[in-house]
C-alpha positions in Angstrom: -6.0 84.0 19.8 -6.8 80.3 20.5 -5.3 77.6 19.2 -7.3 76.0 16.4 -7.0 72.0 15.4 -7.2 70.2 12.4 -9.9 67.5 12.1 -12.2 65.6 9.5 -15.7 66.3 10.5 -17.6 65.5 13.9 -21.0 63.0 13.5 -23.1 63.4 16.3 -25.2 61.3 18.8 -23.1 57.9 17.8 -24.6 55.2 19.6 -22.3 52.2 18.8 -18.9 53.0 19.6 -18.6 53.9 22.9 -20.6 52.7 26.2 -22.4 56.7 25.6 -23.8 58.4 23.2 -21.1 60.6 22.1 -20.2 63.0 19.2 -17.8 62.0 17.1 -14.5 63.4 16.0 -12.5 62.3 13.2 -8.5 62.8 13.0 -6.8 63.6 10.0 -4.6 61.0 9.2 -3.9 57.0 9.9 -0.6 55.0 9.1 -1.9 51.6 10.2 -2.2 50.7 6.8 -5.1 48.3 8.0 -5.9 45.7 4.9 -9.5 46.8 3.7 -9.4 49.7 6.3 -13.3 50.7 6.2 -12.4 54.2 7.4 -10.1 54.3 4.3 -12.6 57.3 2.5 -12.3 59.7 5.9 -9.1 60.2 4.4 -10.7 61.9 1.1 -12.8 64.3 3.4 -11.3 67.7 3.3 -9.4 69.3 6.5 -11.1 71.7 8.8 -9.2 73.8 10.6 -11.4 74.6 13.9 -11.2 75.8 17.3 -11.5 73.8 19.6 -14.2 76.0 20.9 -16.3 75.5 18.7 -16.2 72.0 18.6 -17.2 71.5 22.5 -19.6 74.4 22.2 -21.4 72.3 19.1 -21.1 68.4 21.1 -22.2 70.3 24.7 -25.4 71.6 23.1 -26.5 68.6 21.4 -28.4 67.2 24.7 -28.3 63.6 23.2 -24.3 63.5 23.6 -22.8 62.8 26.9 -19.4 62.5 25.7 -16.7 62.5 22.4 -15.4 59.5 20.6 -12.1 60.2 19.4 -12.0 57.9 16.2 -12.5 57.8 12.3 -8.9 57.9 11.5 -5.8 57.8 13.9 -5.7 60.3 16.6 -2.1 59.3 18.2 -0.7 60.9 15.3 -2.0 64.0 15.9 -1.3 64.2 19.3 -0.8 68.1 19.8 -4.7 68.3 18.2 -5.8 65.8 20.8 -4.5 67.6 23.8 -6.1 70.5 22.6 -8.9 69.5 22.7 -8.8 67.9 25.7 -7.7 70.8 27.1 -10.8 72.6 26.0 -13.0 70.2 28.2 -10.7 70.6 31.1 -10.9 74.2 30.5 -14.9 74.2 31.1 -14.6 71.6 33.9 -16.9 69.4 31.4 -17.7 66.2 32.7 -17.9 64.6 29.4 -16.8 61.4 28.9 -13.9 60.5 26.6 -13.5 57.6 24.6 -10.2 57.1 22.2 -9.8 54.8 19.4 -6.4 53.4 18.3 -4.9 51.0 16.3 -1.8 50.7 18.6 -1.3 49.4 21.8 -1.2 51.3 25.1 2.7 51.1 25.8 3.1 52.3 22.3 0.7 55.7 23.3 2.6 56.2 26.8 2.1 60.0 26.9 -1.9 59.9 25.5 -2.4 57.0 28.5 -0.9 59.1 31.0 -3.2 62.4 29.9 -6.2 60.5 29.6 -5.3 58.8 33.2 -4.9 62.3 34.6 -8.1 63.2 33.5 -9.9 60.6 34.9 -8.3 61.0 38.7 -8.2 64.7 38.7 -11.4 65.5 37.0 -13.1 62.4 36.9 -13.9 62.6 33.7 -15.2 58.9 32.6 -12.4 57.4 30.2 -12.3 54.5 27.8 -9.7 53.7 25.2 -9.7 50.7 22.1 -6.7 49.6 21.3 -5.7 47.0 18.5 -5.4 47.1 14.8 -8.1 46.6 12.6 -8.1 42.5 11.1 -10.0 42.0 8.1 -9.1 38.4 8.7 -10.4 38.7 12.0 -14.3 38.1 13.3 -15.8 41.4 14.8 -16.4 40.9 18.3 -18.9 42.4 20.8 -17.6 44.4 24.2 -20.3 45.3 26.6 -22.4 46.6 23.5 -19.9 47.8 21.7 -19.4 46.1 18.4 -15.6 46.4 17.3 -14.2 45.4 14.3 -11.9 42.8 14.8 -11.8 40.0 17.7 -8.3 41.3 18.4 -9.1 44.9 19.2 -9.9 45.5 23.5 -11.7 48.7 25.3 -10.0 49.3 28.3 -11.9 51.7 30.7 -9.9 54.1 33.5 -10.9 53.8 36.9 -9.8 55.9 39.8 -6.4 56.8 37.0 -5.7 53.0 36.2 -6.6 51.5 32.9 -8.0 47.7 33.2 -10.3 45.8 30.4 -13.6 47.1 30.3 
């Protein structure tokens, strides 16, 4: 029996958070406590409890989706889920690309870096990461396209298993 995950939902064909189109998939929880957090009613949505399987299987045979967006709500603290998922597309030697979403920084995510650096050298997988709190005091900035929500908040993209801003 496979392992299954817990997740929110999954939105395909998302255009604007990610330097792809990707699918998608919303954790379960966020601690941030971000002041007028606009993700705040993901957290109303009720639980699915999937395989991974069949989340792939759905994102893979939407051709519009070239890769996942792991957003919505925080995915660092549900780390296990995340690595299940990734091994799903390691698994099926998937080249889609990954892109994370956290509030935190990178030296506060060591283990998540590291997995999504190993990715990228070993299977060469594209991989991005945001990092940075959501600011509602804070202007919304624009990165190579990619509109994020406060000017604090940075994409940085893996290259060759090295994370640098994108």
């Amino acid at each position: 029996m496979s392992k299954r995950v817990d997740i929110k939902g999954v939105i395909q064909e998302r255009l604007q958070d990610a330097p792809f189109v990707g699918a998608l998939i919303i954790g379960t929880t966020c601690n941030q406590n971000c002041a007028n957090c606009f993700n705040q009613h993901l957290k109303n949505r009720d639980t699915l409890n999937v395989n991974p399987k069949f989340i792939i299987d759905m994102i893979q045979l939407n051709p519009f989706n070239e890769g996942v967006i792991f957003g919505g709500l925080e995915w660092s603290d549900q780390e296990d889920d995340l690595n299940i998922i990734l091994d799903e597309i390691i698994k099926r030697k998937s080249n889609l690309k990954i892109m994370l979403y956290t509030g935190k920084k990178m030296k506060d995510i060591p283990n998540i870096v590291n997995r999504l650096c190993e990715i990228n050298k070993v299977y060469g997988n594209e991989v991005y990461i945001k990092c940075g709190p959501y600011d509602k005091d804070l202007i919304p900035k624009n990165q190579n396209g990619i509109i994020l929500a406060s000017c604090n908040q940075i994409i940085y993209k893996c290259v060759n298993g090295e994370f640098s801003m994108y």
